[in-house]
Every structure is written in C-alpha cells, then in structure tokens.
C-alpha positions in Angstrom: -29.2 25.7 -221.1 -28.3 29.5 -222.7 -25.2 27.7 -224.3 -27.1 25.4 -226.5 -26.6 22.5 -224.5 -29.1 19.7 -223.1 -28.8 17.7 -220.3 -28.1 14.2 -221.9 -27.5 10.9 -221.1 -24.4 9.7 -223.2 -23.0 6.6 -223.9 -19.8 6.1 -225.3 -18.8 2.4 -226.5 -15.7 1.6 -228.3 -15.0 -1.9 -230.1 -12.0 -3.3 -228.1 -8.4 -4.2 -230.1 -10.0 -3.2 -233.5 -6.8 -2.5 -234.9 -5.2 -6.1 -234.2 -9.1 -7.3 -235.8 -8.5 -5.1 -238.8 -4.5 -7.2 -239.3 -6.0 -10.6 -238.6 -8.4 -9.7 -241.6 -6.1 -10.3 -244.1 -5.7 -13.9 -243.2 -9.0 -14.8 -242.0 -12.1 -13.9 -243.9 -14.3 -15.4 -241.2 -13.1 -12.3 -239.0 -13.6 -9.8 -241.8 -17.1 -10.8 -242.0 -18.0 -10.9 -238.0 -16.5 -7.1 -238.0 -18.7 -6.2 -241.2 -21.8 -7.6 -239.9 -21.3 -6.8 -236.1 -20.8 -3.0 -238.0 -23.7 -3.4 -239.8 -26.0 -4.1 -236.4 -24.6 -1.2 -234.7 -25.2 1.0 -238.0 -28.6 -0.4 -237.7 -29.3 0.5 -235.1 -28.5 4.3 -235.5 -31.2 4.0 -238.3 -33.9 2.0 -236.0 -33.0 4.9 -233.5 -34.1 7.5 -236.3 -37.1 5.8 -238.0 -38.3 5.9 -234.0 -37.9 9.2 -233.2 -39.7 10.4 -235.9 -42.2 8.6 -236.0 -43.2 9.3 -232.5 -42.7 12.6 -233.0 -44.9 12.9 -236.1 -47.3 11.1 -234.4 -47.4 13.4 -231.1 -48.1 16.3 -233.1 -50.6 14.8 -235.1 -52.2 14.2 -232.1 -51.8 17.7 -230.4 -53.2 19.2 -233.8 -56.5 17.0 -233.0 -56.6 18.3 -229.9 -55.1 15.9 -227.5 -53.0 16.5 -225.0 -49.2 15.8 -224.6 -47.3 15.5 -221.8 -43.9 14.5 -223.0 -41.9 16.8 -225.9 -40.4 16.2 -228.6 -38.0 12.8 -228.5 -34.6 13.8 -228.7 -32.9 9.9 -228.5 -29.5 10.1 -230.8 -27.4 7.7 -232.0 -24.1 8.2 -233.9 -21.9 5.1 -234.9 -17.8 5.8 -236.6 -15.5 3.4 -237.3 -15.4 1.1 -233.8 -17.1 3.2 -231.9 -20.9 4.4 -231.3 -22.8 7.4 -229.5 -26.1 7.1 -227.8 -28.0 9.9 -226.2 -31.2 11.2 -225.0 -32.4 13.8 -222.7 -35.0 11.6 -221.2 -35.8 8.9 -220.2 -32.3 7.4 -218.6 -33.4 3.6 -219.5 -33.6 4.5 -223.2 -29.7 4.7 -223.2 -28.9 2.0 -221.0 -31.5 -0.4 -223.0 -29.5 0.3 -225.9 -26.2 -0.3 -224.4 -27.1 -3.2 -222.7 -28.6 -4.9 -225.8 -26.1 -4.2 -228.2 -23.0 -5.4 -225.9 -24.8 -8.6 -225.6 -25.3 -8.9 -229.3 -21.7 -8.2 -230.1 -20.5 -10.8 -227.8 -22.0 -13.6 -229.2 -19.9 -12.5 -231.8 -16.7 -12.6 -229.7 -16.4 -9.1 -230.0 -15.6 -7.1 -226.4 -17.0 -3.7 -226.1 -15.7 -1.1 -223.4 -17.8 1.9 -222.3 -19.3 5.1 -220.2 -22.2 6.3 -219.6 -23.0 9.2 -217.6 -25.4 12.7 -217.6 -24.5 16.1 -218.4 -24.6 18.9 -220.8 -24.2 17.8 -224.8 -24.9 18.6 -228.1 -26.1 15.9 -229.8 -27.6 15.7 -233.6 -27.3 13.2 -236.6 -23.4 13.2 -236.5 -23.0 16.3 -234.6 -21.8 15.7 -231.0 -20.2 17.2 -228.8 -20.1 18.6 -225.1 -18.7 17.8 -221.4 -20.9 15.0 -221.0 -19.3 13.4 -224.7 -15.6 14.4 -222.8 -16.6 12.7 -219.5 -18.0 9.5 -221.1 -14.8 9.2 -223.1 -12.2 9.4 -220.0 -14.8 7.2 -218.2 -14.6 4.9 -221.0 -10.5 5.0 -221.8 -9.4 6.0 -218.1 -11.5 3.9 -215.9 -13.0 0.9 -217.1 -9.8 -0.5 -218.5 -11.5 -4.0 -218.6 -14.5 -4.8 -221.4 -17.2 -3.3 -219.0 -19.5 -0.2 -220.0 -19.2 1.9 -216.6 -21.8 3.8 -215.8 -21.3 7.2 -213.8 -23.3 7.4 -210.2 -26.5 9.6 -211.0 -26.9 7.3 -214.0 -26.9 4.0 -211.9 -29.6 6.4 -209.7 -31.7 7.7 -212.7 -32.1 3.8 -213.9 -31.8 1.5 -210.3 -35.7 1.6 -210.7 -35.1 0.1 -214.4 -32.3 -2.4 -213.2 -34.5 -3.5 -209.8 -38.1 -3.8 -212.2 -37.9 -4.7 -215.8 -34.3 -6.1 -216.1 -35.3 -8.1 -212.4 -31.6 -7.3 -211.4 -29.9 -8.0 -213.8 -28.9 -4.5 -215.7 -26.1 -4.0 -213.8 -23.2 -5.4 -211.6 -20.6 -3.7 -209.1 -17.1 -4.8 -209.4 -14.8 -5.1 -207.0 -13.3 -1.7 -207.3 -16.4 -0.4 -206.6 -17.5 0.3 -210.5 -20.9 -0.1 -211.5 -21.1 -1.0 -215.0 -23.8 -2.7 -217.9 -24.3 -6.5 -217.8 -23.7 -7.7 -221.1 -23.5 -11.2 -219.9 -27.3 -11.5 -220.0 -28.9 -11.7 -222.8 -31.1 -7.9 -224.3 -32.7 -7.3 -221.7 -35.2 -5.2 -223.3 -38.2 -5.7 -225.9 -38.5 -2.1 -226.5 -39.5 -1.8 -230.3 -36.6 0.8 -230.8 -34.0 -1.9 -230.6 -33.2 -3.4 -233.7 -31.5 -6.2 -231.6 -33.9 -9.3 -230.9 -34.6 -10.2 -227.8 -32.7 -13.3 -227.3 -33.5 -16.2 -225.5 -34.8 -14.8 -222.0 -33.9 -17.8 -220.2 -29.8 -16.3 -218.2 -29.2 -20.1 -218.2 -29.1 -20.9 -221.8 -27.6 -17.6 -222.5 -24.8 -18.2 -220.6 -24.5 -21.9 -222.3 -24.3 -20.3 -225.3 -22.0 -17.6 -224.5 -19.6 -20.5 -223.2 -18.3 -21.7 -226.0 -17.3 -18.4 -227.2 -15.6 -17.3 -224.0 -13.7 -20.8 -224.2 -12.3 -20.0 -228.1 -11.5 -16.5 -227.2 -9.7 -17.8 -223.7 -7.9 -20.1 -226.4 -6.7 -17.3 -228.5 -5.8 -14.5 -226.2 -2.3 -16.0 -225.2 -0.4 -13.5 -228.0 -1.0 -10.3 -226.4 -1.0 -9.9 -222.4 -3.3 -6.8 -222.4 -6.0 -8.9 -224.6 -5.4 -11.3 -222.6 -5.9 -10.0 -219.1 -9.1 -8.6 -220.6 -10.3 -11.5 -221.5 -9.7 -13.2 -218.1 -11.5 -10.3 -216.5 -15.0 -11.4 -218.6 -14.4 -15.0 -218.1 -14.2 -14.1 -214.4 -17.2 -12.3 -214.5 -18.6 -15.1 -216.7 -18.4 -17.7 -213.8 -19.8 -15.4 -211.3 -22.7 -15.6 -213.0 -22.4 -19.4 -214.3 -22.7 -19.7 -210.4 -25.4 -18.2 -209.9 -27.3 -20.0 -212.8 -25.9 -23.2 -212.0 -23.6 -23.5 -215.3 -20.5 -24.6 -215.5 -17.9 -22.5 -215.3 -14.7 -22.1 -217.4 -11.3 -23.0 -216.4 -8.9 -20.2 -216.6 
C-alpha cells in the first residue's frame, strides 16, 4: 500500500472491569497477584512473539544466502501489550492471530479474568509499540461497540480466511456463532494450538476436563458478580455459553 500500510490481521483484546480489579486490590492480595501474573503471561507472550519472528527470519535468509529458495517473506507477526489491553497482528497467515487469541483467552480464564475482543483485516501499521491504522480503529469499535459480552468477535472475512483452521486443526472448535448472529473466539476450550510461538501451554486436550476445571471458577465468579449488574449480566452471558458446551461434553452444567 503507497500509504505505508499493510494488510493485517488485528486483534484487539481488552481485560474486562480492570478498574473495579485494580480497587479490590487493596483489600485482597490474592487479586493483586492473579492481575500481576495474568500481566506477566500476556507480556510474555509479546516477547515469545519477538524471539519467533526473528529467529525465523534470521534463519530464512541464512538459508536464501546458501542458496535455497524461499517462498514466504519476511514474518511480520506483532504483538503489543499496555496496561489491560494487548495487540496482535500479522500480515499472514490469518490462524497465527486467531491461535494467539484463542490461547491466551483460555489461559486468563482459568484465572477468572474475562477478556472482550475484535479481530478483523485491513490496512495497519504495526511495529514494537507502534500501531496504528483503520484496521486498529475497526477492531476497537468491534471490540467496545459490538461484542458487549466477554466474547472476542471476529469480523466476516476473518471467520473466512481461518474456517479452514476452525473446521481442521481446532476440529470445530475455534469458533461459535451467537445468537445475534456474532461469530466470535472460543475461549471455553482449552489452547487449541501447539504452535511453538505460544508461550501458553497446551492444556489438557481433553474439552471435558477442561470444562470441569473451568467449573469451579465460573461457580465463584457467578457467586461474586451480584454487586454490579453490568459484571453481572456478563458473567451470566459465559456461564450460558458455559452450559452450552457442558452439554455437549456431557458435564454438568451450572445453575444460574
């Protein structure tokens, strides 16, 4: 593009009622330490992500200058994390940004933290902690406009570039439609990627014991969400979503 854009697909995920986290800090030093180290994984990541992409790149031109052949560029797979909030991007392939999302949104939730998001293709500017662009715009209003609910959207030529991703690899499971007719990231399975990029461990594979796991922390935040009726409705929304796929895995659901 002559304007110094790429075509990128961005992902914009933001950390759900950080600010009433940050206040219950003061009083519970078991929530100070989830934030820091939930912050720490997503920080992590952003490194793993840049570690990666240069070593592949290093290694593709090493090769090229012995003669071989390339048929991919450069890697161009950018992460940028501030405050609640993180950036991913690449220019290709789509999966690598929907790997990350996916993976990382699990992680957090074992932590009881809710993450909210957009992803979607278009012309950015993305570099170490330079970013910027109509796509970055458009993932944020997706993000704070649409999804309302703790669900990572994803736009309709993303769902397109990655159904052969969702419908192979992830067997399925990569993404769900909602009843408004929103496509968005399953974080209710567990990573659904072993790509070596991901700093996040591939957790147990097995949906079943995932979502046994992921039970009992639905259940305590259920229990804690009666003091605010817009935490509250989102949690309802995920514990709905939750028994849909307790359902389908034969687990039990949880009484809202």
């Amino acid at each position: 593009m002559a304007t110094g854009f790429e075509q990128r697909f961005v992902g914009f995920v933001d950390i759900l009622g950080f600010r009433s986290i940050v206040a219950r800090m003061l009083d519970d030093p078991q929530v100070f330490r989830t934030i820091r180290d939930a912050l720490k994984t997503v920080a992590r990541q952003a490194t793993y992500f840049r570690k990666y992409r240069t070593d592949f790149n290093a290694a593709r031109r090493a090769r090229m200058r012995r003669g071989g052949v390339s048929f991919v560029g450069d890697m161009k797979l950018q992460m940028t994390a501030f405050s609640d909030c993180y950036i991913v991007s690449d220019t290709r392939p789509a999966w690598h940004v929907l790997a990350a999302v996916q993976a990382l949104g699990s992680r957090l939730l074992e932590e009881q933290i809710l993450t909210r998001g957009g992803v979607v293709v278009g012309p950015a500017y993305h570099k170490a902690q330079v970013v910027f662009g109509p796509a970055v715009i458009e993932a944020y209003k997706l993000e704070s406009e649409v999804a309302k609910y703790p669900r990572i959207l994803v736009s309709e030529e993303v769902r397109e570039a990655t159904w052969g991703y969702h419908n192979g690899l992830c067997r399925g499971r990569l993404f769900r439609r909602d009843m408004d007719g929103c496509w968005f990231v399953n974080v209710l399975s567990p990573p659904l990627s072993d790509w070596e990029a991901l700093s996040v461990p591939r957790a147990e594979s097995d949906s079943r014991k995932h979502l046994r796991k992921l039970r009992g922390k639905l259940v305590s935040l259920l229990k804690h969400a009666n003091r605010d009726a817009d935490h509250r409705a989102k949690v309802h929304w995920l514990v709905s979503q939750f028994n849909i796929s307790a359902r389908e895995a034969g687990c039990d659901e949880i009484d809202a």
